[in-house]
C-alpha positions in Angstrom: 19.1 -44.2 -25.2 18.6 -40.7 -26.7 16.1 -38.5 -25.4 14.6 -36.4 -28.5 12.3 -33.6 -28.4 10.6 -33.1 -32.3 8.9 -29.5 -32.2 6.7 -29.5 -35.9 6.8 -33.4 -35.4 3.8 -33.8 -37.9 6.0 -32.4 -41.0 6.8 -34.6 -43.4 10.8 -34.4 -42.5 10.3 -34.5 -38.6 8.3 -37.7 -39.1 11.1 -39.3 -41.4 13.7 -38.6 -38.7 11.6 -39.5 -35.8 11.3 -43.3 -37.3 14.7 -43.8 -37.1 15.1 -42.7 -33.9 12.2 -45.5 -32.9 13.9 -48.0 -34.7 16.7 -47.5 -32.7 14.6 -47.6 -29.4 15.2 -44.0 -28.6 12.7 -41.7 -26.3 10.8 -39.5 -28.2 8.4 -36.3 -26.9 7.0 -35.1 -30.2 5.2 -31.5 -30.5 2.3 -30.0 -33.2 -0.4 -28.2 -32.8 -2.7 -30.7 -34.4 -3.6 -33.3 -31.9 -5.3 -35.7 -33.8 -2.1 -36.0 -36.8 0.0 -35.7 -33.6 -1.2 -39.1 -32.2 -1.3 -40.4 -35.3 2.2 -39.9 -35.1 2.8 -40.8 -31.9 1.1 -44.1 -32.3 2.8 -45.1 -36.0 6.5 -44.4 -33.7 5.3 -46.1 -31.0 4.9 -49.3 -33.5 8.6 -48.8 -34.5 10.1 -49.3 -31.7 10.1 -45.9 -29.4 11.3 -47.1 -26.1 8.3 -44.0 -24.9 6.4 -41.6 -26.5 5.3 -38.4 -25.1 2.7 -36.2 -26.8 2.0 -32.7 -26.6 0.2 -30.2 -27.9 1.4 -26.9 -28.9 1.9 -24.1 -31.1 4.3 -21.3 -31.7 2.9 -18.1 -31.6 3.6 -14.9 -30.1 0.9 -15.9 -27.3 3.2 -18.5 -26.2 5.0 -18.9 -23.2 8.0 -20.4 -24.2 9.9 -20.8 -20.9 6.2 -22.3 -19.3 7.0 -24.8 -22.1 10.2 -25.4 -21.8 10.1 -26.0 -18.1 7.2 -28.6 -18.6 9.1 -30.4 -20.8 12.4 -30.7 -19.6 12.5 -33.0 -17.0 15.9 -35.4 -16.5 17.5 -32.9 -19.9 17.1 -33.6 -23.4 19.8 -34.8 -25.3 18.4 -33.6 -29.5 16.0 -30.6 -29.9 14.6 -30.9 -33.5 12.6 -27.9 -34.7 10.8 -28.7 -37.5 7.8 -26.3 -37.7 6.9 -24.1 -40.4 5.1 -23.9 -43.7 5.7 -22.7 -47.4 3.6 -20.1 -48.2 2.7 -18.8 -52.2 5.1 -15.6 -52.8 2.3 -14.3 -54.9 -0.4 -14.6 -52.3 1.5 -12.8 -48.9 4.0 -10.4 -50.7 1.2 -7.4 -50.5 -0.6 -8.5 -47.4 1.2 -6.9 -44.6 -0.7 -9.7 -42.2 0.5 -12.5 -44.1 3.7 -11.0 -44.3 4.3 -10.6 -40.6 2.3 -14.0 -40.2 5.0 -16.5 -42.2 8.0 -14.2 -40.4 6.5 -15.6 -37.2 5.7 -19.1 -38.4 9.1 -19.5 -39.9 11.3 -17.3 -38.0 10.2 -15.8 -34.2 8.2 -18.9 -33.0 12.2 -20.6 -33.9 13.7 -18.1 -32.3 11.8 -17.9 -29.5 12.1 -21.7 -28.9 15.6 -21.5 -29.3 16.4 -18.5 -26.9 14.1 -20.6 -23.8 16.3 -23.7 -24.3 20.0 -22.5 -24.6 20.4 -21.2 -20.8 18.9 -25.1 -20.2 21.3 -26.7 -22.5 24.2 -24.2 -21.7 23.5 -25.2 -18.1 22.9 -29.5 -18.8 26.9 -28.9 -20.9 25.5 -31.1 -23.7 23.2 -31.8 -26.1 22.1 -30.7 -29.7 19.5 -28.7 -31.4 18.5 -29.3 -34.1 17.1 -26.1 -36.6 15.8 -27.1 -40.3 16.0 -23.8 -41.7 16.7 -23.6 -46.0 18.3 -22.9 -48.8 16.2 -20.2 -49.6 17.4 -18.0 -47.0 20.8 -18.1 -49.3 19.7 -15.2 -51.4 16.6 -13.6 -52.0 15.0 -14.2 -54.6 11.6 -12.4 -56.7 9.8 -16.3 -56.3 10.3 -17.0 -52.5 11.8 -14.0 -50.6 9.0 -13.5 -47.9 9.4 -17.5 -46.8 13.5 -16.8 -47.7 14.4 -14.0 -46.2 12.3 -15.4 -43.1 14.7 -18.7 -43.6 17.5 -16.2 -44.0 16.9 -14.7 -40.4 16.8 -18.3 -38.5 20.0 -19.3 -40.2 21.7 -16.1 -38.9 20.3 -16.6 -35.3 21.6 -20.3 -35.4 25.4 -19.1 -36.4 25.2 -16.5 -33.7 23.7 -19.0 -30.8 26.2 -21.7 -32.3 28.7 -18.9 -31.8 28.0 -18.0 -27.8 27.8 -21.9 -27.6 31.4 -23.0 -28.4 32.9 -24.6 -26.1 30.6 -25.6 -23.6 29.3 -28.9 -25.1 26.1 -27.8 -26.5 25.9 -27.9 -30.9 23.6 -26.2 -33.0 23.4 -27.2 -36.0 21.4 -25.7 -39.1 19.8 -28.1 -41.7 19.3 -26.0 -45.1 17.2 -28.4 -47.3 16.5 -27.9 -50.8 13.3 -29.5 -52.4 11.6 -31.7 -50.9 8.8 -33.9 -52.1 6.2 -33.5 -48.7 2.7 -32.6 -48.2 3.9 -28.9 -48.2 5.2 -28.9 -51.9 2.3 -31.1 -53.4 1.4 -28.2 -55.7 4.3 -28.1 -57.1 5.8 -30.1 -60.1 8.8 -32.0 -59.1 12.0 -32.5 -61.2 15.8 -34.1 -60.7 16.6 -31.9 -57.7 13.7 -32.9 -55.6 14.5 -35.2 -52.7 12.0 -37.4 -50.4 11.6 -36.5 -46.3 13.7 -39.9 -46.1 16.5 -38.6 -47.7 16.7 -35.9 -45.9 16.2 -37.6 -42.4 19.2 -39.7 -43.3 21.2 -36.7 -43.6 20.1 -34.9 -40.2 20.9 -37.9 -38.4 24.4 -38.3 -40.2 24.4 -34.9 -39.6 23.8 -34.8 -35.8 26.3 -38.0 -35.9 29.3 -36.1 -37.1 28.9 -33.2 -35.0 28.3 -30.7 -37.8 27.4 -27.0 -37.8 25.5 -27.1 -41.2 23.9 -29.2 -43.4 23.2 -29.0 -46.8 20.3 -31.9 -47.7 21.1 -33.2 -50.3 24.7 -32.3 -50.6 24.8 -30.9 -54.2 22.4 -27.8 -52.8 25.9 -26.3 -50.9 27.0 -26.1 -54.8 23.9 -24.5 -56.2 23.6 -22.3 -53.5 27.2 -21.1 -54.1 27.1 -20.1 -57.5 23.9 -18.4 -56.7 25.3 -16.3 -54.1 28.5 -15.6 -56.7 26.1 -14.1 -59.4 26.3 -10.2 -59.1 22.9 -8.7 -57.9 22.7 -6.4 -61.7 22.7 -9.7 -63.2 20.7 -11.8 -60.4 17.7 -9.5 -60.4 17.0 -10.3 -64.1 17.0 -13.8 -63.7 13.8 -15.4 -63.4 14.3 -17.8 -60.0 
């Protein structure tokens, strides 16, 4: 039985993977700062088959003790660490707010970080486990539409490659999930097309993912493509484009 702590468990991708862990029977502690969609949550995985559910409050902000947090939640080890928080701001509506700005860098990059740095020594020091980072495939390449939530993206994925890095070896995997769209909550503003994917999809693919033992994920696949010829565009032709 897998022990799973879900950080940002009320996302739309989080709650996807979490149900198949419950179908399978697994132990779940799930994490948001909402407690009302929390236990919401708790309850639906509960009903699918969780062998135990755990619920607790909390949110990543630089007021936060993370190693307080860490310590309270440990217990016996944990075997998957998903992180999962984060949001998807408008590029148009923080790129000349310095708050805002500095705001989405700690949503989506230093509450990660900070998370990620007060669990390694414990994983480093249990010789096993996985965590878990959903990061994107906007922090690929910066681009005029998305490069405050991007480059934010762009930082996480660097930290992950550097932790997975120091991590070799001694049974512990990191591995980075870079999703492209995804049809959640989060995007509902936004018209969808061929590329989009559902949070099902893309919970499929973390769990295959976490299955194989890989470093990172592309969700779906064809995004490790896109993203490719993106990043092989030269920047005097790239910063005409409008993406």
């Amino acid at each position: 039985m897998t022990r799973a702590v879900i950080i940002g468990a009320t996302s739309a991708i989080a709650q996807a993977t979490a149900r198949l862990w419950a179908a399978r029977g697994d132990y779940l502690l799930v994490a948001a700062r909402n407690s009302e969609r929390l236990a919401t949550v708790a309850g639906d995985l509960q009903a699918r088959g969780a062998a135990q559910v755990e619920q607790v409050v909390f949110e990543a902000c630089s007021e936060t003790d993370y190693a307080a947090f860490v310590q309270e939640i440990w217990g016996q080890g944990v075997d998957v660490l998903l992180l999962a928080h984060g949001s998807l701001p408008e590029q148009a509506t923080v790129q000349d707010d310095v708050e805002a700005s500095r705001q989405e860098f700690e949503t989506n990059a230093l509450g990660a970080v900070s998370l990620l740095a007060a669990f390694a020594p414990r994983f480093e020091q249990q010789g096993s486990g996985q965590m878990v980072v959903i990061s994107s495939v906007a922090g690929d390449r910066g681009r005029r539409s998305n490069y405050v939530y991007g480059s934010a993206k762009a930082a996480l994925s660097t930290y992950c490659q550097g932790l997975r890095s120091r991590l070799a070896g001694g049974g512990v995997r990191v591995l980075t999930v870079k999703p492209g769209l995804v049809d959640s909550p989060m995007t509902a503003h936004i018209s969808k097309g061929l590329l989009w994917a559902k949070p099902e999809q893309i919970a499929r693919g973390i769990v295959r993912a976490i299955e194989r033992g890989s470093e990172v994920v592309y969700l779906p696949w064809f995004w490790r493509y896109i993203m490719l010829l993106l990043k092989l565009i030269p920047e005097r032709i790239f910063k005409r484009l409008p993406v």
